[in-house]
LONUMAR-929213 format. One record per atom (N, C-alpha, C, CB): residue number from 1; x, y, z. Coordinates in nm, 3 decimals. Each point is the difference from the previous one (the first is absolute). Glycine has a CB too. Layout:
<site><pos>NUM</pos><X>X</X><Y>Y</Y><Z>Z</Z></site>
...
This chain:
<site><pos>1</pos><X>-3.043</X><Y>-4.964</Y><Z>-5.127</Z></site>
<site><pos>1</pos><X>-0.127</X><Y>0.071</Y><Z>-0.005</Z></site>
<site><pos>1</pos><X>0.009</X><Y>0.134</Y><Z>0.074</Z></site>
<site><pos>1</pos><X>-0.121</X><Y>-0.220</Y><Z>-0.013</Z></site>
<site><pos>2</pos><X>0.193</X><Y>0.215</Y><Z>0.111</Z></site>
<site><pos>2</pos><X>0.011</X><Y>0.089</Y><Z>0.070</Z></site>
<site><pos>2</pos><X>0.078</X><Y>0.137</Y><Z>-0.081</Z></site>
<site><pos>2</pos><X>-0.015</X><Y>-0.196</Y><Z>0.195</Z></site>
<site><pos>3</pos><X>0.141</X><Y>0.141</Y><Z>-0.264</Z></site>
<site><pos>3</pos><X>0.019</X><Y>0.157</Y><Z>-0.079</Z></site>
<site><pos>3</pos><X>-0.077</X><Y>0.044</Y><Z>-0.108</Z></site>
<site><pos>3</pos><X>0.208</X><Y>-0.026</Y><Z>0.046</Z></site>
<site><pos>4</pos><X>-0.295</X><Y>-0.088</Y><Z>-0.081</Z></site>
<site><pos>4</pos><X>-0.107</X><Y>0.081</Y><Z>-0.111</Z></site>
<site><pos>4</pos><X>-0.080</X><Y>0.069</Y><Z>0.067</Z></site>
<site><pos>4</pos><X>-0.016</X><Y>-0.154</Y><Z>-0.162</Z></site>
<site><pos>5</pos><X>-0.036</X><Y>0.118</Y><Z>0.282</Z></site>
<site><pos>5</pos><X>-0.045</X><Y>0.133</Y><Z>0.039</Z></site>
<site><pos>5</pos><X>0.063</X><Y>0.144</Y><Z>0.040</Z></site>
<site><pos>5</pos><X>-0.121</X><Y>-0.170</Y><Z>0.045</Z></site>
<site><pos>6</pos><X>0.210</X><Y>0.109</Y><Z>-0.005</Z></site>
<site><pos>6</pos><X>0.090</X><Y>0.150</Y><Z>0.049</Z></site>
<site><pos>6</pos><X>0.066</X><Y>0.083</Y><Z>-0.104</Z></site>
<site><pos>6</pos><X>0.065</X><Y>-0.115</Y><Z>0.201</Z></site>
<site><pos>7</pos><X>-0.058</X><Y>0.051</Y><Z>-0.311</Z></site>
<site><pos>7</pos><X>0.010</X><Y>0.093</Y><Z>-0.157</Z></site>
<site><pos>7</pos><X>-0.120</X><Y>0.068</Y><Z>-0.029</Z></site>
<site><pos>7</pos><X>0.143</X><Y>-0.163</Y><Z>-0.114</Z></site>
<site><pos>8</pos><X>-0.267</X><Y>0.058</Y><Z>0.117</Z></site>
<site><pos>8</pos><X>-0.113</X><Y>0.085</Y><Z>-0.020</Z></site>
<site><pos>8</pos><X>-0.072</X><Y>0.117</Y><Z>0.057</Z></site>
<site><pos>8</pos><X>0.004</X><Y>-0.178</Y><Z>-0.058</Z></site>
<site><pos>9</pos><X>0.067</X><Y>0.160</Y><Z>0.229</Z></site>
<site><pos>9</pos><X>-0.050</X><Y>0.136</Y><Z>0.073</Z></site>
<site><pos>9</pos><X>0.133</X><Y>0.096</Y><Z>0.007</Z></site>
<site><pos>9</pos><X>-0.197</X><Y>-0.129</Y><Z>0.165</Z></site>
<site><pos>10</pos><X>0.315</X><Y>0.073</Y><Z>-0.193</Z></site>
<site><pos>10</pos><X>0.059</X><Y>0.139</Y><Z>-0.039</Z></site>
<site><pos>10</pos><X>-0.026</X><Y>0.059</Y><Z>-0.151</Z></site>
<site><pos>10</pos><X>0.183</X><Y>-0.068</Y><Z>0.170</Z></site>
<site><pos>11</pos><X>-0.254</X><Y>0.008</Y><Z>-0.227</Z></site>
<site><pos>11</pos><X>-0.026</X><Y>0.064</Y><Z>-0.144</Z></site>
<site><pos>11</pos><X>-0.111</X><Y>0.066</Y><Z>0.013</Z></site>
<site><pos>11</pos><X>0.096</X><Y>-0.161</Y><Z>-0.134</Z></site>
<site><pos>12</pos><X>-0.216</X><Y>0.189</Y><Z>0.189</Z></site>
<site><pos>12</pos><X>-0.083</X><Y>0.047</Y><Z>0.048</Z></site>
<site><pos>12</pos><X>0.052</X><Y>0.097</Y><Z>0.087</Z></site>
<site><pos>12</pos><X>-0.123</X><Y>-0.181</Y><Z>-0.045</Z></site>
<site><pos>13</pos><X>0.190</X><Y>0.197</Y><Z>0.178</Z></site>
<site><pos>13</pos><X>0.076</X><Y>0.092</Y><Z>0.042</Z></site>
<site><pos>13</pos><X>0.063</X><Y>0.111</Y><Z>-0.088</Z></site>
<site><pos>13</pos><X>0.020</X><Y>-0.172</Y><Z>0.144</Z></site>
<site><pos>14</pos><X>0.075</X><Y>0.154</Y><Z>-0.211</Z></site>
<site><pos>14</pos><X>0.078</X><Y>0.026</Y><Z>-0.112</Z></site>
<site><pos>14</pos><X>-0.114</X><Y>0.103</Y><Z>-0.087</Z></site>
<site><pos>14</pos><X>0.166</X><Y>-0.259</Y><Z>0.007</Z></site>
<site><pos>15</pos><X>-0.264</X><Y>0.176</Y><Z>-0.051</Z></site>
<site><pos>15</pos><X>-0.091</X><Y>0.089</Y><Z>-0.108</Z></site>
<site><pos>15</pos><X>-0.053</X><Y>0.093</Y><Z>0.098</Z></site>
<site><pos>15</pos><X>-0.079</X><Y>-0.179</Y><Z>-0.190</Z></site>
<site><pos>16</pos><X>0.013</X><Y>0.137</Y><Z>0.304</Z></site>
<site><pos>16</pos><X>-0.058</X><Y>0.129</Y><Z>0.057</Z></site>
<site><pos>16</pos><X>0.098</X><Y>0.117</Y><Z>0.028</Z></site>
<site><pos>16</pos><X>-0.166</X><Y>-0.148</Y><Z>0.101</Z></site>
<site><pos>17</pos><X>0.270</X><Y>0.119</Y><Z>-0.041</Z></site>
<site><pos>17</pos><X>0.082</X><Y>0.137</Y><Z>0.024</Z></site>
<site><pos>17</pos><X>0.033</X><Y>0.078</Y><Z>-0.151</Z></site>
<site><pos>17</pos><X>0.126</X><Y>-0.118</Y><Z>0.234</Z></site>
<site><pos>18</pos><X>-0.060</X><Y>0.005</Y><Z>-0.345</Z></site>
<site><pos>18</pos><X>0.031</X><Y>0.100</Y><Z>-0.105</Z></site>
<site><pos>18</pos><X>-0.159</X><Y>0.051</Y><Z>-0.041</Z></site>
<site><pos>18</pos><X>0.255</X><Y>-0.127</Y><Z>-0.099</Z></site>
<site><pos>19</pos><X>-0.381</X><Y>0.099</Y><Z>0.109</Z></site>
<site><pos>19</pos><X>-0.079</X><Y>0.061</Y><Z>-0.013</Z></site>
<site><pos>19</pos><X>-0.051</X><Y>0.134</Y><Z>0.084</Z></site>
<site><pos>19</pos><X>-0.006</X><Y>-0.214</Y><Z>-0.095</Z></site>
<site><pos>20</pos><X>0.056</X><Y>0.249</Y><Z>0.191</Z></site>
<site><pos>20</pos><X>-0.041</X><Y>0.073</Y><Z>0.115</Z></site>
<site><pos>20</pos><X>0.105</X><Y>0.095</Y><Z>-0.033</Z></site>
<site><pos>20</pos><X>-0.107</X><Y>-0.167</Y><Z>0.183</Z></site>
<site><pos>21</pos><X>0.247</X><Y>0.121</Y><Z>-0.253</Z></site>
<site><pos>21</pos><X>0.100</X><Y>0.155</Y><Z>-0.029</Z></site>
<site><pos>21</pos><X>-0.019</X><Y>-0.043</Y><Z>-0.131</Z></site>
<site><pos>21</pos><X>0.212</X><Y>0.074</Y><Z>0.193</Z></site>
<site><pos>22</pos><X>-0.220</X><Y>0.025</Y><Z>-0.258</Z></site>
<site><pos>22</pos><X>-0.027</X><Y>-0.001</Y><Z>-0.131</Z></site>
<site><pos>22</pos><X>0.115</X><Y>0.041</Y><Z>-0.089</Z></site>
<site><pos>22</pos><X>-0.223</X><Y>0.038</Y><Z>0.068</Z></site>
<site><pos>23</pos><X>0.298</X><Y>0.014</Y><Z>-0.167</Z></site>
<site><pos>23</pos><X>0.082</X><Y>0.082</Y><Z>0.025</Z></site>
<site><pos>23</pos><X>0.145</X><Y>-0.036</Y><Z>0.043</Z></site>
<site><pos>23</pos><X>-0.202</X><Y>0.101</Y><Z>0.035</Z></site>
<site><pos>24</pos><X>0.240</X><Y>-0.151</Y><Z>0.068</Z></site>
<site><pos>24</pos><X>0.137</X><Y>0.040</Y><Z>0.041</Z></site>
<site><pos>24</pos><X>0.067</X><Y>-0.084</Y><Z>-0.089</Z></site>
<site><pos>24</pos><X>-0.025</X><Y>0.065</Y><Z>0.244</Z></site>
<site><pos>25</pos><X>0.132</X><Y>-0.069</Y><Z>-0.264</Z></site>
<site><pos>25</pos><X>0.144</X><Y>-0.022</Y><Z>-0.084</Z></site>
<site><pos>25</pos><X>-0.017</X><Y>0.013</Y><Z>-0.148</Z></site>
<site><pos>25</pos><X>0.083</X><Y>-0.164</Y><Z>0.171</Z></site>
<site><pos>26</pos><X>-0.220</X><Y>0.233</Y><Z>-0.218</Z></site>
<site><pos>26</pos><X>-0.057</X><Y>0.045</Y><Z>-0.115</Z></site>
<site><pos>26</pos><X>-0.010</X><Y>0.130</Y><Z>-0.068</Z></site>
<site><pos>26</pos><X>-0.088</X><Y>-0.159</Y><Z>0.080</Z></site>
<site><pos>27</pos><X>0.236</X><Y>0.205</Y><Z>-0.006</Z></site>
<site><pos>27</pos><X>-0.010</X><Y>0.143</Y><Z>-0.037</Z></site>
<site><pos>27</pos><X>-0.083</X><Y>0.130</Y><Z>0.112</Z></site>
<site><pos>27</pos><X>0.000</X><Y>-0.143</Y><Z>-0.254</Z></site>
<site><pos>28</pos><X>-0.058</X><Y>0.188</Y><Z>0.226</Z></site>
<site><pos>28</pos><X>-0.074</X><Y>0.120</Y><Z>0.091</Z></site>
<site><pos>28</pos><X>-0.152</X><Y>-0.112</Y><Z>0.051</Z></site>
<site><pos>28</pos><X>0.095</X><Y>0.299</Y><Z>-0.183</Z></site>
<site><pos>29</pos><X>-0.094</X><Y>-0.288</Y><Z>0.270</Z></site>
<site><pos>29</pos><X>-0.178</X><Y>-0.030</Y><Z>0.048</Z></site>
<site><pos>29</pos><X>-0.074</X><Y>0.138</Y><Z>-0.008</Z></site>
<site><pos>29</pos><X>0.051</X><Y>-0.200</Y><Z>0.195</Z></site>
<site><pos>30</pos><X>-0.158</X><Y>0.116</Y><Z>-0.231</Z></site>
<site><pos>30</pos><X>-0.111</X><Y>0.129</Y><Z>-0.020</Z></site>
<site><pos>30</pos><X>0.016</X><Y>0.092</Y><Z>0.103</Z></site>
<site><pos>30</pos><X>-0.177</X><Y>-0.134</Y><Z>-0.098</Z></site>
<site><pos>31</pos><X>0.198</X><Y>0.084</Y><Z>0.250</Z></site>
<site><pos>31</pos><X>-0.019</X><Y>0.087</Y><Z>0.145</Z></site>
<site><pos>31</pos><X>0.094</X><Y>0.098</Y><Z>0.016</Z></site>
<site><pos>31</pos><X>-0.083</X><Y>-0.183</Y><Z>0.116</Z></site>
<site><pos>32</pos><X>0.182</X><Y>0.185</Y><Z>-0.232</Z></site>
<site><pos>32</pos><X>0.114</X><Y>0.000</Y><Z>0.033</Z></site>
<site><pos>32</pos><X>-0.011</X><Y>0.224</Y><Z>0.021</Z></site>
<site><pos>32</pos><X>0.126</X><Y>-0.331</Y><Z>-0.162</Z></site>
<site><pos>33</pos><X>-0.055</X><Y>0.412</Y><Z>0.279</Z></site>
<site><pos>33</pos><X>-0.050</X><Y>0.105</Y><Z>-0.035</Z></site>
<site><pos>33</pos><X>0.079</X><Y>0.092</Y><Z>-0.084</Z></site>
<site><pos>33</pos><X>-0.117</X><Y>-0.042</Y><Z>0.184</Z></site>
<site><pos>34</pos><X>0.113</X><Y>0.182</Y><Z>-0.223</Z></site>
<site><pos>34</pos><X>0.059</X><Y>0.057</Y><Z>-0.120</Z></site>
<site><pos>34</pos><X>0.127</X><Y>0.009</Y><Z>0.074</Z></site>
<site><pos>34</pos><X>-0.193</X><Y>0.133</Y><Z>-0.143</Z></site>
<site><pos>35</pos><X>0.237</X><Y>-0.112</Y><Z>0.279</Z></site>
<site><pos>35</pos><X>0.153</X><Y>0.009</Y><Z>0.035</Z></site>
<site><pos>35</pos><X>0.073</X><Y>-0.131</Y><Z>-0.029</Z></site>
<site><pos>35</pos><X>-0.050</X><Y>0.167</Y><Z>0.187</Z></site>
<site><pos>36</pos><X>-0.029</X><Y>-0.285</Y><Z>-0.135</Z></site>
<site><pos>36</pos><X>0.075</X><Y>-0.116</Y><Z>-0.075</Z></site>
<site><pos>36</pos><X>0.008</X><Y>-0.039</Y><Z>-0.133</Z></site>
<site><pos>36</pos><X>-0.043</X><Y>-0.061</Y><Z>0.175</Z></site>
<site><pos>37</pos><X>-0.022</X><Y>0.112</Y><Z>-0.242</Z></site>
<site><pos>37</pos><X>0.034</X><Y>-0.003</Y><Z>-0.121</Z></site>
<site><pos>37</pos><X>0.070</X><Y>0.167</Y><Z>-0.075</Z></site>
<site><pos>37</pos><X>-0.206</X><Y>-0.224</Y><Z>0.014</Z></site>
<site><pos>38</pos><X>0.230</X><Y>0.268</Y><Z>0.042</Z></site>
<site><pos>38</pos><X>0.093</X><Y>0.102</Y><Z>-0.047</Z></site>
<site><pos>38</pos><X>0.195</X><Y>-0.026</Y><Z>0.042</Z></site>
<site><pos>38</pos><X>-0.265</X><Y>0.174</Y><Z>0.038</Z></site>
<site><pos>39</pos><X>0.208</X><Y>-0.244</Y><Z>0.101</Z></site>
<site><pos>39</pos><X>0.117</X><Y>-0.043</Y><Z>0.018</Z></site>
<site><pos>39</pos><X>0.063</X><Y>-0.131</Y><Z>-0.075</Z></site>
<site><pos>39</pos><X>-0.063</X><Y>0.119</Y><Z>0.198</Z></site>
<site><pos>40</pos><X>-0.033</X><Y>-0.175</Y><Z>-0.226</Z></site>
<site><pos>40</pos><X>0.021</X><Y>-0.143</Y><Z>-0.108</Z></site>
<site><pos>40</pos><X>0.053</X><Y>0.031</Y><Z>-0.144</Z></site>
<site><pos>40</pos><X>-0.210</X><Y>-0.112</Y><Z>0.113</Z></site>
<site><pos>41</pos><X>0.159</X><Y>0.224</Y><Z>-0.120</Z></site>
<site><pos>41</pos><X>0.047</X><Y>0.078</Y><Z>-0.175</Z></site>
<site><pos>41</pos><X>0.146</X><Y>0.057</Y><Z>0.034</Z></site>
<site><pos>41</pos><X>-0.271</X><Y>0.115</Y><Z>-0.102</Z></site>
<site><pos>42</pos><X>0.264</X><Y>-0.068</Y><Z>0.173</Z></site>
<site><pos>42</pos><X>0.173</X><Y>0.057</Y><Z>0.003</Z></site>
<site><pos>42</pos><X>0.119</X><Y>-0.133</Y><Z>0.081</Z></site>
<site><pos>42</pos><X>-0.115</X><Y>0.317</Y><Z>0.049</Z></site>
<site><pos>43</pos><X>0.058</X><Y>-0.384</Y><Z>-0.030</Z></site>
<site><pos>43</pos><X>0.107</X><Y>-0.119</Y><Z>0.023</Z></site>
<site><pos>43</pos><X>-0.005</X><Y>-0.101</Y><Z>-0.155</Z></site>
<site><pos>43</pos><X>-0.052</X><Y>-0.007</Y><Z>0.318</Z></site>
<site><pos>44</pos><X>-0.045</X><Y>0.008</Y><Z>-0.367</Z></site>
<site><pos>44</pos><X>0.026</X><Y>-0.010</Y><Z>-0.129</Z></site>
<site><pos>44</pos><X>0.091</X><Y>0.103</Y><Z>-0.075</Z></site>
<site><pos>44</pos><X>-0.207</X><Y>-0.107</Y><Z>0.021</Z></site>
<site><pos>45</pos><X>0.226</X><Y>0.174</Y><Z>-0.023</Z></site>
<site><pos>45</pos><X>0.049</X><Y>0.127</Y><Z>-0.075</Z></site>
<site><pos>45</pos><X>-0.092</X><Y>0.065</Y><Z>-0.118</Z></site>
<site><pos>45</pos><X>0.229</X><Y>-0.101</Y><Z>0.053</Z></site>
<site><pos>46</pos><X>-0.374</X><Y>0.125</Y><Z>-0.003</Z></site>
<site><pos>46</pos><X>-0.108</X><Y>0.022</Y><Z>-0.089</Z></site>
<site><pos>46</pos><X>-0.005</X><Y>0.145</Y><Z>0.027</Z></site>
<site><pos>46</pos><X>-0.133</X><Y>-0.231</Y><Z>-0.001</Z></site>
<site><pos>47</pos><X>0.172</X><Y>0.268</Y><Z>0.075</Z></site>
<site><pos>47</pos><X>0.016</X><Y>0.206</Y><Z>0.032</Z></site>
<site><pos>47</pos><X>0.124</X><Y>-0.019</Y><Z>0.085</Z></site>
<site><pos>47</pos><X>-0.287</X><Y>0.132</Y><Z>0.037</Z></site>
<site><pos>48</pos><X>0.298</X><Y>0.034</Y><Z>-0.062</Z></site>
<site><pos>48</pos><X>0.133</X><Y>0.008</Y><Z>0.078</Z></site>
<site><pos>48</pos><X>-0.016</X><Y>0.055</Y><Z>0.145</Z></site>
<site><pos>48</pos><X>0.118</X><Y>0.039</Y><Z>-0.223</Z></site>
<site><pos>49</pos><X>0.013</X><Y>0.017</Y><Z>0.278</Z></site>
<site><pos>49</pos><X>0.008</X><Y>0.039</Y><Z>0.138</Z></site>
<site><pos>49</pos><X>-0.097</X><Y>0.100</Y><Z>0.010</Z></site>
<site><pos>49</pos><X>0.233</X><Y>-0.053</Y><Z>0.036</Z></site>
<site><pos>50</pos><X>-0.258</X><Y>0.142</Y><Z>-0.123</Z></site>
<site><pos>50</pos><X>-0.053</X><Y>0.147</Y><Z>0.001</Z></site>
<site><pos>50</pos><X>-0.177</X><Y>-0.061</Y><Z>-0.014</Z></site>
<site><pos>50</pos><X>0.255</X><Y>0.184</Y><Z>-0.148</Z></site>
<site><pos>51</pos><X>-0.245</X><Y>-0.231</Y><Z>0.078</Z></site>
<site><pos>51</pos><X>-0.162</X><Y>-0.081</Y><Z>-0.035</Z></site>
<site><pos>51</pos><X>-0.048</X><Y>-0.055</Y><Z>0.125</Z></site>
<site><pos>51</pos><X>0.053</X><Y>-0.089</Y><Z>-0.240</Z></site>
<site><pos>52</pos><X>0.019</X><Y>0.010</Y><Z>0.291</Z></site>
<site><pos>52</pos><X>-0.066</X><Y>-0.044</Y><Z>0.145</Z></site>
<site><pos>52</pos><X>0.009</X><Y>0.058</Y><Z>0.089</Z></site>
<site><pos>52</pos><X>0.021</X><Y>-0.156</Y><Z>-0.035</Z></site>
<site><pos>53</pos><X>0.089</X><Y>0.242</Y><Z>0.046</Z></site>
<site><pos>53</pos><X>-0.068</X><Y>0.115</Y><Z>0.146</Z></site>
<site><pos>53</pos><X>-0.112</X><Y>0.109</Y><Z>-0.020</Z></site>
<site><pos>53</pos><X>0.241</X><Y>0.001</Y><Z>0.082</Z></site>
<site><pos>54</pos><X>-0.239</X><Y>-0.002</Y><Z>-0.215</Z></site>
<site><pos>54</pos><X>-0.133</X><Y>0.105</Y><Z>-0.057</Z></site>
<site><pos>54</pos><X>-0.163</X><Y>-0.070</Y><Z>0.067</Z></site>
<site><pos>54</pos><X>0.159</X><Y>0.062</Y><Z>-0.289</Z></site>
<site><pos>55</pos><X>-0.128</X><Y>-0.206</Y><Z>0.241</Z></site>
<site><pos>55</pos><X>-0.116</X><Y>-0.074</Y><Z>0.029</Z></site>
<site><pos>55</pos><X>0.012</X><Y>-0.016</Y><Z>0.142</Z></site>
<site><pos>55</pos><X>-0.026</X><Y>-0.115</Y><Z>-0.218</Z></site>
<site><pos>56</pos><X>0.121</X><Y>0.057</Y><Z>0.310</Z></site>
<site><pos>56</pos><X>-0.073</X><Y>0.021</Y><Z>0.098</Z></site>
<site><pos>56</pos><X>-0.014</X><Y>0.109</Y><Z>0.110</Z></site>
<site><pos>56</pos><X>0.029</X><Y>-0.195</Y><Z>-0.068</Z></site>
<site><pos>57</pos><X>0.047</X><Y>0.339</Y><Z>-0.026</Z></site>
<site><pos>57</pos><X>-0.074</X><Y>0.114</Y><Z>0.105</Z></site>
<site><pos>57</pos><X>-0.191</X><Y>-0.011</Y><Z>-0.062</Z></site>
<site><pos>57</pos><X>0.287</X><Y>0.226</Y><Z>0.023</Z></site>
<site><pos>58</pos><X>-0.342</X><Y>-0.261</Y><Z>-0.142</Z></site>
<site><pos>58</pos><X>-0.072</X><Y>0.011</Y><Z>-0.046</Z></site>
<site><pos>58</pos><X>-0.125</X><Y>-0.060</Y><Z>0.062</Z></site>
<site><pos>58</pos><X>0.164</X><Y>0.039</Y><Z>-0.153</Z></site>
<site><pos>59</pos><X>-0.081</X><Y>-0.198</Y><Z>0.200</Z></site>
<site><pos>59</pos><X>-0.076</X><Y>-0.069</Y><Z>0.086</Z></site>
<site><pos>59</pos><X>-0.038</X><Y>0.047</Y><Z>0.165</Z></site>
<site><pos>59</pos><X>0.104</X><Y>-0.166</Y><Z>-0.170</Z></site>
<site><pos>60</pos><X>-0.022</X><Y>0.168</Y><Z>0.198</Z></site>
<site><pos>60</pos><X>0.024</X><Y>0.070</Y><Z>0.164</Z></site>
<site><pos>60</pos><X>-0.092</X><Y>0.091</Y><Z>0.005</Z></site>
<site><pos>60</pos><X>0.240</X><Y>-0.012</Y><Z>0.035</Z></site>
């Protein structure tokens, strides 16, 4: 009896935190700001070297 409960309050645990970050290991989170995601595009290889220092003198 005892680990049915302790499944049930870590499953409750569990939902509240993945509810409280929304987002993470899902790609970009909404919060996420334009330097981290500029830097996220060029570690993809979505722009190049010249593209991202453009953007973040742009940002700065």
């Amino acid at each position: 009896m005892f680990i049915i409960w302790f499944a049930i309050i870590g499953l409750i645990v569990w939902a509240v935190t993945a509810a409280v970050r929304p987002g993470q290991n899902r790609g970009q989170a909404s919060g996420s700001s334009a330097q981290d995601i500029a830097r996220s595009r060029y570690a993809r290889g979505e722009i190049n070297k010249e593209q991202y220092e453009q953007l973040r003198k742009d940002l700065a």
